[in-house]
C-alpha positions in Angstrom: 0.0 0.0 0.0 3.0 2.0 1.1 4.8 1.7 -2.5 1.5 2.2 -4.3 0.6 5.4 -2.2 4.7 6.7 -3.5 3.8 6.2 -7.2 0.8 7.8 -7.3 2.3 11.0 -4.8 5.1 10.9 -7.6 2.9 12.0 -10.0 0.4 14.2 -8.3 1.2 18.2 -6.5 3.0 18.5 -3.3 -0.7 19.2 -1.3 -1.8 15.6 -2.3 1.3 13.7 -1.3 1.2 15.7 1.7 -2.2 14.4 2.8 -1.2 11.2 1.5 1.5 10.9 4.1 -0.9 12.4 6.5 -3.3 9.4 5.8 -0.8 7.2 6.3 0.9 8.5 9.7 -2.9 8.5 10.8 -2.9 4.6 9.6 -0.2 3.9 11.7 -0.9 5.7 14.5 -4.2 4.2 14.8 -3.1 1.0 14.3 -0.3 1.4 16.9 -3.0 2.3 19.3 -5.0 -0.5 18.5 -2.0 -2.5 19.5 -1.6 -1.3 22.4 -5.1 -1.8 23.8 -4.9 -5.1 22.2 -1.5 -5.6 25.1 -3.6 -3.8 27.8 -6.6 -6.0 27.8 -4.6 -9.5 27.0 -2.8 -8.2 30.8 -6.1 -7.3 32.1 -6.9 -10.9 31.3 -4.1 -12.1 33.1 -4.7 -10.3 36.2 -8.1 -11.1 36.0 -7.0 -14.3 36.3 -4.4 -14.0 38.9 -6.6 -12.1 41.2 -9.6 -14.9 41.2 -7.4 -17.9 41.9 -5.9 -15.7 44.5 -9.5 -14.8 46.1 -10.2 -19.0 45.7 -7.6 -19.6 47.6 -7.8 -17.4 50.5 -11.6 -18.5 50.6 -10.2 -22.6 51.0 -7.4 -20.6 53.7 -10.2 -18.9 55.3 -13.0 -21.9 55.1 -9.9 -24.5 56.6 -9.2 -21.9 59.1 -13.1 -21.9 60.3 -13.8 -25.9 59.6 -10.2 -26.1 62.6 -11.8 -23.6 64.7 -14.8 -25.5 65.1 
């Protein structure tokens, strides 16, 4: 897309290559961002994930604990 968006800037005036390259640093950054959400939710996940066998297993700690105390 890159090499296809160079030939036709090549041939057209300086404002349509300039917003051509503005079109595609927008690509870019977007996708970039996208990315990067993409990472923040996959940790989110994780975390998720961490933080509910952690509760599970201070609730078997906590229930042990109560069953012995009885």
């Amino acid at each position: 897309m890159n090499e296809v968006l160079a030939e036709l800037a090549k041939h057209e005036d300086p404002k349509v290559r300039a917003l051509a390259e503005r079109g595609r640093e927008h690509h870019n950054r977007r996708t970039r961002i996208i990315e990067l959400v993409q990472e923040a939710l996959q940790q989110l996940r994780l975390d998720t994930k961490y933080l509910v066998f952690d509760l599970e297993c201070t609730r078997r700690e906590r229930d042990a604990a109560m069953g012995d105390a009885l």
